[in-house]
C-alpha positions in Angstrom: 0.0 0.0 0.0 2.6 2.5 0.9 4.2 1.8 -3.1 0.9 2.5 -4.0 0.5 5.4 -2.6 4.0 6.7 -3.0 2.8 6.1 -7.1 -0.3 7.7 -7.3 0.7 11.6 -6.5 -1.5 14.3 -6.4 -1.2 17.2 -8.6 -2.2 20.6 -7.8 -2.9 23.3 -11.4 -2.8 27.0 -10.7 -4.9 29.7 -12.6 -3.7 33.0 -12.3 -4.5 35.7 -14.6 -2.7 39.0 -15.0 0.6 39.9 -13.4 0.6 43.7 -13.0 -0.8 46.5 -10.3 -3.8 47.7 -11.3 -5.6 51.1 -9.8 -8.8 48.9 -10.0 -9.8 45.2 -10.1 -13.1 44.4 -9.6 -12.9 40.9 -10.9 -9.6 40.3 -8.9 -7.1 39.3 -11.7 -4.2 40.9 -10.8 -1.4 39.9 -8.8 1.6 42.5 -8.2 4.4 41.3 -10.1 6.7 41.3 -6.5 4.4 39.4 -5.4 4.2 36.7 -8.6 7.9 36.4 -7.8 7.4 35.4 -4.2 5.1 32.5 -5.0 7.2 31.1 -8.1 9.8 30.8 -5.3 7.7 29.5 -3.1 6.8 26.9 -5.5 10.5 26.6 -6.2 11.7 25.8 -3.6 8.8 23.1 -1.7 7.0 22.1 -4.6 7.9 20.2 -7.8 6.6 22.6 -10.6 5.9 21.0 -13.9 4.4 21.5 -17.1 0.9 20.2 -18.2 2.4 18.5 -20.8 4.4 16.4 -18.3 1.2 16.2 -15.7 -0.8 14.4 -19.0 2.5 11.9 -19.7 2.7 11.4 -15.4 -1.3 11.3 -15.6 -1.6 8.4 -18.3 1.4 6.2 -16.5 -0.1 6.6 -13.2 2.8 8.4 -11.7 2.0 12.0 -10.9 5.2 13.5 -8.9 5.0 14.0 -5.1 3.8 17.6 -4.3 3.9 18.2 -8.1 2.0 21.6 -9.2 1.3 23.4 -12.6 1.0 27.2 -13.3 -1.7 28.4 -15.8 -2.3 31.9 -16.7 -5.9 32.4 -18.7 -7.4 34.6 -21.4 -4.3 35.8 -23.0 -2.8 39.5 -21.4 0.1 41.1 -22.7 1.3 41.5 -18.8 1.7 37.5 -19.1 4.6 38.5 -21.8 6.1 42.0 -20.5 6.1 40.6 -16.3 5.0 36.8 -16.1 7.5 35.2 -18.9 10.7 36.5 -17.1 9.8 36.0 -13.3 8.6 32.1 -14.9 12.2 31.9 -16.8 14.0 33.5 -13.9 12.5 31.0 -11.3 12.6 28.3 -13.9 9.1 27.3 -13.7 6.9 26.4 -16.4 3.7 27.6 -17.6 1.1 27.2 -19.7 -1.0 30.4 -20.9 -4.4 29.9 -22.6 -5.3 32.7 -25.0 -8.4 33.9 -26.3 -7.6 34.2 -30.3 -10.0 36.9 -30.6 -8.5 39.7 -28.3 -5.7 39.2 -30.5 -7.2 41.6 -32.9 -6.3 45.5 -32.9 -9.9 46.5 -31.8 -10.8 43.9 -29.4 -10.8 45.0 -25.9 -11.5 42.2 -23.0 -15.1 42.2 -22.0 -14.1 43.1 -18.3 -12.1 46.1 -19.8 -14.9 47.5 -21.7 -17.7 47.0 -18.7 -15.4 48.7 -16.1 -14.6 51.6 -18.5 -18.2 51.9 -19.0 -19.7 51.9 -15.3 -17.0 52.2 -12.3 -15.3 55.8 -14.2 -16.2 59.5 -13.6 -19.3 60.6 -15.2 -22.6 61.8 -16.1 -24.4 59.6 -18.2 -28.1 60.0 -19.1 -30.2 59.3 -15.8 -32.0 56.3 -17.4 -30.4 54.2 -19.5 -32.2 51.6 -21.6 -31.0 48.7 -23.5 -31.6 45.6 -25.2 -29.3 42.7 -24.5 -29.6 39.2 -26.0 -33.4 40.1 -26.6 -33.9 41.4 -23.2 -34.6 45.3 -22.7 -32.5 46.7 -19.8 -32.9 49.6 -17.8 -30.8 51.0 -14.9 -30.9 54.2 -13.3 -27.2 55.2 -13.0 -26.8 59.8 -12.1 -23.4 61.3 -12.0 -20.4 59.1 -10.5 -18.2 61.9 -9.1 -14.4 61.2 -9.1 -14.1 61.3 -5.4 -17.0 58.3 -5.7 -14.7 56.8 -8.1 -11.9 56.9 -5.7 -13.7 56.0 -2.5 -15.0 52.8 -4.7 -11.5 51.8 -6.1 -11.4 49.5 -3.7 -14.5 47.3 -4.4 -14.8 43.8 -6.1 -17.7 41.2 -7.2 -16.8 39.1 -3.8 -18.1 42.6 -1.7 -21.8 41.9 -0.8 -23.0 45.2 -1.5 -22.7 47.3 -4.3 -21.8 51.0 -3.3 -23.5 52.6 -6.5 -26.1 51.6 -9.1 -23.3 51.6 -11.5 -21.6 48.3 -9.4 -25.4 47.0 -9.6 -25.1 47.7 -13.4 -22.0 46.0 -13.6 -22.7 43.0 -12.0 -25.8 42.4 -13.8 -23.8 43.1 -17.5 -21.2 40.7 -16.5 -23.8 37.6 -16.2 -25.9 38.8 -19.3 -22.8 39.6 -21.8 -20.6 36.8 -21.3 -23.9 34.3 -22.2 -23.5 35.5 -25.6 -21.2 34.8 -28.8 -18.9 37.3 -30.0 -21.5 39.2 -32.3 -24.0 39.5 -30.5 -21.8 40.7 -27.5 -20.2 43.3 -29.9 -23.5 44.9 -30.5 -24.5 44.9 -27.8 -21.4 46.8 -26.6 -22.0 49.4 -29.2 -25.3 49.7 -28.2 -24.7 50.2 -24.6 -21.8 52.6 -25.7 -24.4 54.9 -27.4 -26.9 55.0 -24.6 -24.4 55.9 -22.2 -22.9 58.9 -24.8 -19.6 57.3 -24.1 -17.5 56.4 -27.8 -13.8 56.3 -27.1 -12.4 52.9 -26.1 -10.6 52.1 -22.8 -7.4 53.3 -23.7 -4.6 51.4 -24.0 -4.1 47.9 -25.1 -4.0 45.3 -22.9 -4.4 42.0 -24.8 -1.4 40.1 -26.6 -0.8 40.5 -29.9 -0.2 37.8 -32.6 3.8 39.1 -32.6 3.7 38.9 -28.8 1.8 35.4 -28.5 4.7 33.8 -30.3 7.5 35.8 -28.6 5.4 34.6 -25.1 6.1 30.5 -27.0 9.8 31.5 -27.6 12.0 29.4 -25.8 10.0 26.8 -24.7 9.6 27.0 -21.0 5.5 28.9 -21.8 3.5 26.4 -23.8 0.3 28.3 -25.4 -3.2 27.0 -25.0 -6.1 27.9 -26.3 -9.4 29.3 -24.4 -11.6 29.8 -27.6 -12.3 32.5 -29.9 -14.5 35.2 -28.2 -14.3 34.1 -24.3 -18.2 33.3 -24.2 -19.8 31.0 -21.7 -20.3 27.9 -23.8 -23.2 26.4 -22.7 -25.6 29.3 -23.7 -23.8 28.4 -27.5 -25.1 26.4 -30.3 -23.4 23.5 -30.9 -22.4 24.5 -34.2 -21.2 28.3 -32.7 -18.9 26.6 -29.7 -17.5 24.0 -32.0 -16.1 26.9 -34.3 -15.0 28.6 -30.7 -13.1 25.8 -30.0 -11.5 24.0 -33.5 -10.5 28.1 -34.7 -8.7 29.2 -31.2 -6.4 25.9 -31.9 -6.1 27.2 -35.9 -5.1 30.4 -35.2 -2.8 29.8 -32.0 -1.5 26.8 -33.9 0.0 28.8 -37.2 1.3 31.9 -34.8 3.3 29.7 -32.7 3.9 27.0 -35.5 3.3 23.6 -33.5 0.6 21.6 -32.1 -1.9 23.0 -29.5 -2.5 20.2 -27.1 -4.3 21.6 -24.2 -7.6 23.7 -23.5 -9.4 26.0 -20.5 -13.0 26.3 -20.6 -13.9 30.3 -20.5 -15.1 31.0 -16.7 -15.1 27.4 -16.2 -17.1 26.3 -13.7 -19.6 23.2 -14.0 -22.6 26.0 -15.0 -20.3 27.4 -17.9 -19.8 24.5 -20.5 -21.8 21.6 -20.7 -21.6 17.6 -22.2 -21.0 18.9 -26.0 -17.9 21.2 -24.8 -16.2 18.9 -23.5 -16.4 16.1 -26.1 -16.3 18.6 -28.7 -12.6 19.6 -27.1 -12.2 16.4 -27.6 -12.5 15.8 -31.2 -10.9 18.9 -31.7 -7.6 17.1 -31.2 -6.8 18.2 -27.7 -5.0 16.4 -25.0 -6.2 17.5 -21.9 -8.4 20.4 -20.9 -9.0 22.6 -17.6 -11.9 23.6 -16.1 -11.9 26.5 -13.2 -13.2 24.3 -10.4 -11.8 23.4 -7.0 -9.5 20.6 -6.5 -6.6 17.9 -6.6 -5.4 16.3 -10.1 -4.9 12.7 -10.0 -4.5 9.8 -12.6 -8.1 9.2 -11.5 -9.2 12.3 -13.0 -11.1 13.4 -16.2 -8.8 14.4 -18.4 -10.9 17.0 -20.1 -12.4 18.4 -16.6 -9.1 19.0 -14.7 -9.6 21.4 -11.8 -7.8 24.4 -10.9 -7.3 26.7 -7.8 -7.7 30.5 -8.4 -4.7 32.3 -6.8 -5.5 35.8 -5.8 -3.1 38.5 -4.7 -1.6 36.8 -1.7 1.7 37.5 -0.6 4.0 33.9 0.0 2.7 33.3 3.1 -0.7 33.6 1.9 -0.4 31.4 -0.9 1.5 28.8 1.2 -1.3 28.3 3.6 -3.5 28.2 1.1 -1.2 25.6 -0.8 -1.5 23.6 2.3 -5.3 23.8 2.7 -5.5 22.6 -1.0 -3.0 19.7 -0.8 -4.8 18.2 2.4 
């Protein structure tokens, strides 16, 4: 029993998201590049860090690694080039990076971008605001948002349990009802939105990789590129026709920037409530190895290999991240 056991390790996979400060971040997707650098060495130094190519090889022998953990870094930021890829290189810790192939065009701005630049900045919109989303008419009541509000605000994030404005209200609500759609629909109804609140400048800025920068990101080999579909929808509320195209053109696309074979997949969001029975076997077919989904827990040779689970790692500084490490691992 104790060969046994010393055989079947359990694996822990990582999602982070951006590595950079921000001045707001109401989805909680940063962490503070000083701070990135204090877990890889964390991870370093008492864990094994390994690829997810080498997790799916020690996952079909049967022999995951003692204390054996990946790092993953989703949706495809240009922070994960300019911050994350020399802290990972420096540390010598592997990565993976799933990228949404759409926001690698000029005019694409992520969805949480465009919402935030929208709502939770200084303003005076039109007091009532009304518009129609996925066939359902919306209407929020929003006033002035005063940059001392702003300010006062900065701090806030979807976990808080109030909203301080009706602008946070508005937000929250926009969030659930955009990401159900595919990328046209959620386009217009961006631009829509954009001219009922008089607003028609982007967020300035880009924020998103390039195609240049996705395969300078591959250079090197120790950052493996996955893909995380075209447009970042929640598949479920898809066609099965519209997520199959999300899936097989993300793995086109990210195959001929970085000129080899895309093997691995994260659902957008994630959860069990965001993809469904076709996504995963339609992942599958697509020729993937392995995919990751964004729920809670330990990665064994027991587990489905297109439904891996991941831990969220928030902006923790190492002693944070260790307890949490330990609470994880059991």
């Amino acid at each position: 029993m104790n060969v046994l056991r010393a055989l079947q390790g359990r694996a822990m996979i990582l999602t982070y998201h951006r590595v950079t400060e921000l001045a707001r971040d109401p989805q909680l997707l940063a962490v503070a590049p000083s701070r990135f650098s204090e877990h890889l060495e964390l991870l370093r130094r008492e864990w094994r860090p390994i690829g997810l190519r080498e997790l799916a090889q020690a996952l079909a022998s049967g022999r995951v690694p003692r204390r054996a953990v990946c790092v993953t870094l989703d949706d495809g930021y240009r922070d994960n080039l300019i911050n994350a890829k020399p802290l990972l290189e420096r540390a010598g810790v592997p990565a993976t990076v799933f990228v949404a192939s759409g926001a690698l065009d000029d005019d694409v701005v992520a969805l949480s971008d465009e919402i935030e630049a929208l709502l939770l900045l200084p303003g005076e919109p039109p007091e009532r605001v009304r518009v129609t989303i996925g066939n359902v008419e919306q209407e929020w009541t929003l006033g002035n948002y005063t940059a001392s509000q702003e300010a006062r605000d900065r701090g806030w994030n979807v976990l808080d349990p109030h909203d301080p404005s009706p602008r946070h209200s508005a937000y929250r609500a926009l969030h659930a009802q955009l990401h159900r759609l595919g990328g046209a629909a959620r386009r217009s109804a961006i631009a829509t939105l954009r001219e009922a609140l008089g607003v028609s400048a982007k967020p300035p800025g880009r924020r998103m990789l390039t195609e240049q920068e996705v395969a300078a990101l591959a250079a090197g080999g120790s950052i493996e590129i996955g893909a995380h579909s075209v447009n970042h929808p929640k598949m479920r509320f898809l066609s099965e026709a519209e997520q199959d195209r999300e899936i097989r053109e993300s793995k086109r696309r990210l195959e001929s920037i970085v000129g080899a074979k895309v093997s691995s997949f994260a659902y957008p969001y994630g959860t069990r409530e965001d993809y469904d029975e076709r996504t995963v076997a339609l992942v599958q077919k697509a020729g993937f190895e392995l995919a990751c989904s964004n729920f809670e827990g330990l990665t064994t040779p027991r587990s489905p290999l297109y439904e891996l689970p991941r831990f969220v790692v928030r902006d923790w500084d190492a002693d944070g991240l260790a307890k949490h490490l330990r609470g994880w691992s059991g």
